[in-house]
N, C-alpha and C positions, 0 to 999 in steps of 0.2 A: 360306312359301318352298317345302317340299316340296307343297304343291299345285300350286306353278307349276311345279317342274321335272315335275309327274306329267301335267301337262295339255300340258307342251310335247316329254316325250317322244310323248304319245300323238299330239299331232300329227305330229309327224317320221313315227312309224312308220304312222302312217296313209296318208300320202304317196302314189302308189301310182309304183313302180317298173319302169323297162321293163328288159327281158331279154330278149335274142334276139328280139326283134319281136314278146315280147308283152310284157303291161302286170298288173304282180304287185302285187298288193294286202295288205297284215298286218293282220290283228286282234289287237289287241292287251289284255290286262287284267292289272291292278298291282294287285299285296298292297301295303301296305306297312307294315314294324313296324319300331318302332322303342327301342331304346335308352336305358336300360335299362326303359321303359315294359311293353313286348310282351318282356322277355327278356334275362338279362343272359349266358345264352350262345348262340353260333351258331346249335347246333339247337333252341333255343327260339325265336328270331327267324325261323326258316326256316317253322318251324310256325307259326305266328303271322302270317307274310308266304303263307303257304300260305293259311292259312285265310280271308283277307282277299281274296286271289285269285280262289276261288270264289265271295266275295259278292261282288264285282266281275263276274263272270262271270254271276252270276244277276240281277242288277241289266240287262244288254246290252250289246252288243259294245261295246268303248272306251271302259272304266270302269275307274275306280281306288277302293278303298277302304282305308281302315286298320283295323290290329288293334284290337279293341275289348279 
């Protein structure tokens, strides 16, 4: 379930958007941790969704990964 909602926010935001007569495009990349797996407070989950982030991010553009 949280795969599909992670692939179908990334489509949404991939989308590319017009504004003022041009045409806006989002890159987008998702951590995600989760409960109480990755963190049983905020700022552990934020780090944890942080750090997922950047593997998403070094992986290519329009990528999600989770907290390992």
């Amino acid at each position: 379930l949280i795969e599909k909602i992670a692939h179908r926010v990334l489509y949404r935001l991939s989308t590319p958007y017009s504004y003022q007569n041009s045409s806006l495009k989002i890159n987008v990349s998702i951590g995600i941790a989760l409960f109480p797996e990755n963190g049983k407070t905020y700022q552990m989950l934020i780090n944890h969704a942080d750090q997922a982030m950047y593997k998403a991010k070094k992986e290519g553009k329009g990528q999600f990964a989770f907290a390992s």
